[in-house]
VOVEX-346407 format. One record per residue: residue in three letters; y, z, x of N, C-alpha, C, O, CB in turn. Coordinates in steps of 0.2 Angstrom, whole numbers, plus 5000, padded with zeros to 4 digits. Glycine has a CB too. Example, Ala and Ser with C-alpha at 12.3 -4.5 7.8 and 13.67 -1.06 7.14 Angstrom:
// VOVEX-346407
ALA497250395066497850395062498450395066498350425071497850455057 SER498950355064499550365068500050395064500650405067499750295070 
This chain:
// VOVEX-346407
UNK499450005004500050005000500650005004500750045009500050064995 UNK501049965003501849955006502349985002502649964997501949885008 UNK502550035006503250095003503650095005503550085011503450155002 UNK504250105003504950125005505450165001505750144997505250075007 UNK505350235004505850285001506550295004506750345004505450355001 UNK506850245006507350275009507750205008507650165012507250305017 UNK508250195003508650114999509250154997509150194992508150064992 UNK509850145002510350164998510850104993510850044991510750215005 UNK511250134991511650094984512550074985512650134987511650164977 UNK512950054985513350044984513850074986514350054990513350044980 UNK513750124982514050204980514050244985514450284985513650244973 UNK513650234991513850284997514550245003514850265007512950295003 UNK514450185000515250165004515250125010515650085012515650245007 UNK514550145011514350105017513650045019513350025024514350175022 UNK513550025012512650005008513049945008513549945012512250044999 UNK512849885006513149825002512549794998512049824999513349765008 UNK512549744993512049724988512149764984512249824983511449724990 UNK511949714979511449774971510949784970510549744972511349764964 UNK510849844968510249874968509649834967509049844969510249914964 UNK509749784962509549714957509249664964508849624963510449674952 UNK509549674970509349624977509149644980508849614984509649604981 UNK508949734981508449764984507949764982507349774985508649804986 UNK508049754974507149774972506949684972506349674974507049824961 UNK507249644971506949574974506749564980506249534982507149524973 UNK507149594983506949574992506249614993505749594996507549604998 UNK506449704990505549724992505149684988504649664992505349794990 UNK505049664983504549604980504349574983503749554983504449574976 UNK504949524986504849474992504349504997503749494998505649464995 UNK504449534999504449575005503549585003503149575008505049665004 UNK503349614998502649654998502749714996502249744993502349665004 UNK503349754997503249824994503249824987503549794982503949874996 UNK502749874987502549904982502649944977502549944971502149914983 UNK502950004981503350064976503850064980503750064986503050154976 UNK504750054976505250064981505850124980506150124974505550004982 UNK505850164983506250224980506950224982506950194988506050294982 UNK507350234979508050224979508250314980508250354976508350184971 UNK508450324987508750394991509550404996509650415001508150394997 UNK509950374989510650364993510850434992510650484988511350294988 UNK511450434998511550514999511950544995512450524993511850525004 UNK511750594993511850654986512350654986512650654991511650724985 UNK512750654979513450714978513250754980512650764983513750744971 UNK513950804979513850874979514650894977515150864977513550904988 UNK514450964974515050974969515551024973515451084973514851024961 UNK515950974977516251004983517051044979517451034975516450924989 UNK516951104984517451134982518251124983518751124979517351184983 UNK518151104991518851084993519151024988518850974985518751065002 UNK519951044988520551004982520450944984520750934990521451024982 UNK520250884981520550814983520050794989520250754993521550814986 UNK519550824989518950814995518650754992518250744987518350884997 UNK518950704995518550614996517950605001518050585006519050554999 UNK517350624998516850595001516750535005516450495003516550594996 UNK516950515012516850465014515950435015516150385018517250485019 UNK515550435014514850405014514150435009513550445010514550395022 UNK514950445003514350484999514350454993514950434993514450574999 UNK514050444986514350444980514750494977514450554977514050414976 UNK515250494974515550524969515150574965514650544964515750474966 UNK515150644962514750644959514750634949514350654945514550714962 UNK515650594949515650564944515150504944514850504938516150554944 UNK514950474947514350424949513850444949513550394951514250384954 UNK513550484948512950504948512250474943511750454944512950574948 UNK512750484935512550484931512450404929512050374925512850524926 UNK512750364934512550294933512250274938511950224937513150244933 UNK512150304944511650294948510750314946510250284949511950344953 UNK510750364941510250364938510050324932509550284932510250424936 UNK510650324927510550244921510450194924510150154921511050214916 UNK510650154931510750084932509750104935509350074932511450054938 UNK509650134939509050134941508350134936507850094937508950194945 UNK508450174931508150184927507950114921507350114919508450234926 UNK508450074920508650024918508149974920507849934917509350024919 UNK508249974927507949904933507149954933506549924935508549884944 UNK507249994933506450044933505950014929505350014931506650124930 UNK506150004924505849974915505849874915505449844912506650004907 UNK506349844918506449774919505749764924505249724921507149754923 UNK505849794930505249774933504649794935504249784939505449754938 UNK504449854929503949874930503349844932502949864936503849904927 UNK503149774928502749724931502549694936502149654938502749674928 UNK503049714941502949694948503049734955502949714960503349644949 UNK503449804953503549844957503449904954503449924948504149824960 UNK503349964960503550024954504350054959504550044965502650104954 UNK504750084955505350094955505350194957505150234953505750064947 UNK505450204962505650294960506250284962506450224963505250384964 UNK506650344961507250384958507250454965506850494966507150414948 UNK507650444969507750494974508650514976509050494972507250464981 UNK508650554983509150584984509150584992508650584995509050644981 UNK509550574996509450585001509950655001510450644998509450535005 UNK509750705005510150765004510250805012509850805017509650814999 UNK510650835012510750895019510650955015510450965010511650895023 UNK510750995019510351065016511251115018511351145023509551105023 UNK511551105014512251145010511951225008512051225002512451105001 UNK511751285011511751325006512151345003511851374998511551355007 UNK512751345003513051354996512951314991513051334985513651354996 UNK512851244992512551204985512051194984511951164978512751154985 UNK511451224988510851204986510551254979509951254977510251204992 UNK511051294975511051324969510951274965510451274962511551364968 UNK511351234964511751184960511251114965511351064963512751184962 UNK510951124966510551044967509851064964509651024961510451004976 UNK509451134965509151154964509051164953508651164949509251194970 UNK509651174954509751204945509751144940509451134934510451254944 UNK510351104944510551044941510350964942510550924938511251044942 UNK510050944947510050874950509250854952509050794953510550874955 UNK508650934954508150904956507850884953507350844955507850924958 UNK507750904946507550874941507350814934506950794930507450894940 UNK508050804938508150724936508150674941508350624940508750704933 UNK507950694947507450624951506750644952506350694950507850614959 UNK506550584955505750594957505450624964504950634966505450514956 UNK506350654969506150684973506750684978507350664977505550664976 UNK506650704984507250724989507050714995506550744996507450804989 UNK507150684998507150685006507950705011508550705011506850605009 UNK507550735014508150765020508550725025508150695028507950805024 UNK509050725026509350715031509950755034510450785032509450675030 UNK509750755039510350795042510950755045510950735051509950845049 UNK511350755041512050735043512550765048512850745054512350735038 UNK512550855042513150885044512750945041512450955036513950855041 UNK512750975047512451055046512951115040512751175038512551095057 UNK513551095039513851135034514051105029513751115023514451175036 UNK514451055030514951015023515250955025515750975028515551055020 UNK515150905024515750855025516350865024516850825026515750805022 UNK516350925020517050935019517550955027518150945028517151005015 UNK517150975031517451035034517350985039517051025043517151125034 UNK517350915043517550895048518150875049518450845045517350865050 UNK518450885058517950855059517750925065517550915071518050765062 UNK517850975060517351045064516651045064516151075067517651125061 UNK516551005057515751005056515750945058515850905053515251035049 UNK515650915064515350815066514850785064514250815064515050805072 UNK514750725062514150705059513850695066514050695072514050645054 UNK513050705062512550745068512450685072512550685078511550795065 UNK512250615070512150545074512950555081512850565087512350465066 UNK513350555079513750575087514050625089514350635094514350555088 UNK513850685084514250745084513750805089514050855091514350775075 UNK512950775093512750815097512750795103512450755105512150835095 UNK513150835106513050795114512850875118512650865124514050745118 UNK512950925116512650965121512151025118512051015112513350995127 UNK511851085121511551115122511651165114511151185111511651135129 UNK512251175112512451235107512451185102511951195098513251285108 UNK512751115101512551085093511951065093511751035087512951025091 UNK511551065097510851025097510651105092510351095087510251005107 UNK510851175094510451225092510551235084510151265081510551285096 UNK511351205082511551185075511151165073510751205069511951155074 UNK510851105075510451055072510051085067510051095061509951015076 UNK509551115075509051145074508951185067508751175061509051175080 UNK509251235071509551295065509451255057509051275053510451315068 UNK510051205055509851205050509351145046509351135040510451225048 UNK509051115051508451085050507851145048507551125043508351035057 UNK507851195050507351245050507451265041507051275037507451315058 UNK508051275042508151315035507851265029507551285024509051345033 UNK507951195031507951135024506951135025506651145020508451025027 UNK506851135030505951105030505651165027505251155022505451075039 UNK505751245029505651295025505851305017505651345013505851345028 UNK506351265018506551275007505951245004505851254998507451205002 UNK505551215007505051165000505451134997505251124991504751204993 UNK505851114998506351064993506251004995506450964991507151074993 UNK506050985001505950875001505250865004504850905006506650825009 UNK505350795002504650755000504650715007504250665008504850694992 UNK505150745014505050705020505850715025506450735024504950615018 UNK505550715029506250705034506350655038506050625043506350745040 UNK507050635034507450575039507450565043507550625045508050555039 UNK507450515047507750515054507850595058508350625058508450485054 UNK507450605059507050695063507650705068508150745069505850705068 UNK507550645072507850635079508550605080508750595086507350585082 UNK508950585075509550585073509950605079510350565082509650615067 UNK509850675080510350685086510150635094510550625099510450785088 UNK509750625094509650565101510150505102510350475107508850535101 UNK510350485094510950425096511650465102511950435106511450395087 UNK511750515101512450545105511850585110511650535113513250615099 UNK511550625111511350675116511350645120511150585118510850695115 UNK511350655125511650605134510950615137510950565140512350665141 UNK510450635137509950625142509050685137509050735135510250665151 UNK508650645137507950685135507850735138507350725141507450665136 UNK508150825139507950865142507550925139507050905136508450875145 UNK507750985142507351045140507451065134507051085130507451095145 UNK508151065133508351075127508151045120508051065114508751075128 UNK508150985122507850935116507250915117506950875113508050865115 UNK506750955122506150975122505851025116505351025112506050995127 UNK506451075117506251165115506651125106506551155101506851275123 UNK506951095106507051085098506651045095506451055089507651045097 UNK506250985099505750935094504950995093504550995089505450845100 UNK504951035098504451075097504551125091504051145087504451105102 UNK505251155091505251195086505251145077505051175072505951255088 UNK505551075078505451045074505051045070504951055064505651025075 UNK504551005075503750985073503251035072502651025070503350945077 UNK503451095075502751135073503051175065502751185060502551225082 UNK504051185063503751185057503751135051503751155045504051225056 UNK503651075053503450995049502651015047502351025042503550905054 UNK502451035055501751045055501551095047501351085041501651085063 UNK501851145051501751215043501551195037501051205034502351265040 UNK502151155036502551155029502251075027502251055021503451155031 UNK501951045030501650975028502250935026502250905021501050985023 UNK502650925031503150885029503150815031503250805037503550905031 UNK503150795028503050725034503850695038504450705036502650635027 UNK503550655044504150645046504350565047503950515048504250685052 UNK505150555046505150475046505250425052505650445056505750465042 UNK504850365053505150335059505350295054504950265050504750305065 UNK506150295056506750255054506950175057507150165063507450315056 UNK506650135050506750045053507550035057507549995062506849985045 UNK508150065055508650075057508650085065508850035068508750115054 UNK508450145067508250165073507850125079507950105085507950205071 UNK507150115072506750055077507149975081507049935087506250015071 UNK507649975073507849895076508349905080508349865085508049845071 UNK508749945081509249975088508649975094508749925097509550085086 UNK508149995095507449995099507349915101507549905107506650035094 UNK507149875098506849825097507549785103507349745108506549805088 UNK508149785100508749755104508749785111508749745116509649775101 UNK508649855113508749895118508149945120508250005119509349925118 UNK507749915123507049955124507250035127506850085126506649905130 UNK507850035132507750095134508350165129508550225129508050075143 UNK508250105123508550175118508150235117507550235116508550165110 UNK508650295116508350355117508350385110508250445109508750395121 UNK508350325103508250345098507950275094508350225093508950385096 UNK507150285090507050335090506650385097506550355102506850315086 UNK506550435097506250455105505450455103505150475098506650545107 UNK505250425109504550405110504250495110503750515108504350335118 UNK504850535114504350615117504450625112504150585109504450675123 UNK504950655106504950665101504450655094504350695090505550645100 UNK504150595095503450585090502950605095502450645092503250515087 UNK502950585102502350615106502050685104501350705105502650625113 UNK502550735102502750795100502450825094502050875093503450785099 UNK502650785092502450775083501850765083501550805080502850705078 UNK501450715086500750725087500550775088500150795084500550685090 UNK500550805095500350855095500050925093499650975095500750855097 UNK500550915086500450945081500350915074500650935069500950975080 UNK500050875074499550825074500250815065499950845061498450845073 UNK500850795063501150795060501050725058500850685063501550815060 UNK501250695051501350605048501750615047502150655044500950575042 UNK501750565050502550515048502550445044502150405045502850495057 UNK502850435041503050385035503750325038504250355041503250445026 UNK503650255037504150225040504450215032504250215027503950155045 UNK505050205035505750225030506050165032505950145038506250315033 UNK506350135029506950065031507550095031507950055034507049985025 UNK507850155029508550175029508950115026509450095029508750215036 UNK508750075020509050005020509750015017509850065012508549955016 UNK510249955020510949975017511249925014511849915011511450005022 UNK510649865017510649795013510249785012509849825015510949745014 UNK509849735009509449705006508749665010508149665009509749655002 UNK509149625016508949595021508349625024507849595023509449575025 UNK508449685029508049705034507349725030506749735033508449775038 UNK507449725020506849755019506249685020505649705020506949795014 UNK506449625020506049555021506149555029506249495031506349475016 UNK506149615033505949595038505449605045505449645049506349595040 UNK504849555045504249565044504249575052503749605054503749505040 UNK504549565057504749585066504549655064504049685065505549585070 UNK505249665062505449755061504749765061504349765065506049785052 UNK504549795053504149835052503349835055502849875055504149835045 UNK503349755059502449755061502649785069502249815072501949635061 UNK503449785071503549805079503549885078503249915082504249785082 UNK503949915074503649995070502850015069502550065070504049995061 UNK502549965066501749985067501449995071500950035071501449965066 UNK501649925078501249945082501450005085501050045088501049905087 UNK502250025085502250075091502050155089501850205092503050085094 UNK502050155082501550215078500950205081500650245084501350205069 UNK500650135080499850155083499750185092499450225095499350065082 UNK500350135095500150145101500550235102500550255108500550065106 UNK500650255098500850345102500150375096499950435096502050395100 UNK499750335092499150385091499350415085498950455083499050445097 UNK500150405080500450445075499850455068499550405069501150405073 UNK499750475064499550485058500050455053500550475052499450565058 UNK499850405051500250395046500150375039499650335037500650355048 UNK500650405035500350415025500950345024501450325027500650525020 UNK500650335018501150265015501250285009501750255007500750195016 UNK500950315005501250334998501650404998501250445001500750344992 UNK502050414996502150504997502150534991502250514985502750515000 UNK502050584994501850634988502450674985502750704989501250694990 UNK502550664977503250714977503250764975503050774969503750704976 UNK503650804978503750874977503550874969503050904968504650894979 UNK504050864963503850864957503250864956503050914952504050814953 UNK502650824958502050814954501550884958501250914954501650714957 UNK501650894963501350964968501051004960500751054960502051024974 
């Protein structure tokens, strides 16, 4: 079976296409179940706080009808879920937890911004915002709190902070370890991000995604699930990408699940 949980929309500011072109292209494509995981509102306190790469959480409610809608159009040829991609807010995970998890079909994680988008650019996004030893331990930190909630169905781009981190050391040793042993616990599965890959595939000596970082992951014998993080339509008909993502899963030995299990159905 060919999946992909990770198709963002419009509405995050930084996606292009309709939704309507991603679910043809995955048909095109071969995928089979495609889940739609653009990055959550959240019912931000700060006045006049404009979400830059997020939707609106006036939008939400059409984010859910438009999906739902094309959910019922193409059920004869694809199957459609309904997702979220989320950071781990604890002040809001009240309110995601009370009000929003149960009107999708699930959640996966990403780690953006360890507090709030509100609050950069003291809180940095985590893709450039880790370059040394104390934000790697942010990360960390609140990566640990999200894979212990039970609340997602997988983790985004685990390794995210390797785009800015200046070199593979001890420290992002003593973090992929504490990562994966608790993916491991918790049976989380982890993502290798097509995004990532195809950054890889242009520049072999990219340090993201990180080859020790899944090496790692194995170790603790965790699955990982490939993810297109798609933001257009195109990369998901792209048959390089994903067969050059397969082999490098096979060639580090990874475990990998292709349907995922969601949180709801448990």
């Amino acid at each position: 079976m060919k999946t992909n949980y990770h198709t963002h929309t419009e509405r995050c500011k930084h996606a292009y296409g309709s939704e309507e072109q991603f679910i043809q292209a995955a048909i095109r494509a071969g995928i089979d179940e495609l889940g739609f995981a653009d990055h959550t509102p959240w019912p931000f306190k700060t006045k006049d706080f404009e979400p830059r790469m997020r939707m609106k959480l006036s939008q939400f409610q059409d984010y859910l009808n438009t999906l739902k809608e094309l959910k019922v159009k193409y059920q004869d040829q694809i199957s459609i879920k309904i997702g979220l991609e989320c950071e781990y807010y604890e002040e809001y995970i009240p309110w995601l937890t009370s009000e929003v998890k149960n009107q999708v079909d699930y959640l996966i994680f990403g780690n953006h911004y360890a507090y709030s988008d509100e609050l950069m650019p003291i809180a940095p996004y985590m893709g450039n915002g880790v370059k040394d030893p104390e934000s790697l331990e942010v990360y960390v930190n609140s990566s640990l709190k999200a894979i212990e909630s039970g609340l997602f169905s997988y983790f985004a781009h685990p390794d995210l902070f390797m785009r800015c981190y200046p070199v593979y050391d001890e420290h992002v040793e003593k973090a992929a370890h504490l990562l994966c042993q608790a993916c491991a616990k918790h049976n989380l599965p982890l993502e290798i991000n097509l995004s990532a890959v195809a950054a890889l595939m242009r520049n072999p000596k990219s340090l993201y995604p990180s080859r020790p970082f899944y090496e790692i992951a194995k170790s603790y014998g965790c699955s990982v699930i490939i993810g297109w993080d798609a933001h257009t339509p195109g990369p998901l008909e792209d048959k390089k990408l994903y067969d050059f993502a397969l082999d490098w899963i096979a060639d580090i030995g990874l475990k990998q699940i292709e349907k995922l299990t969601f949180k709801k159905e448990d």
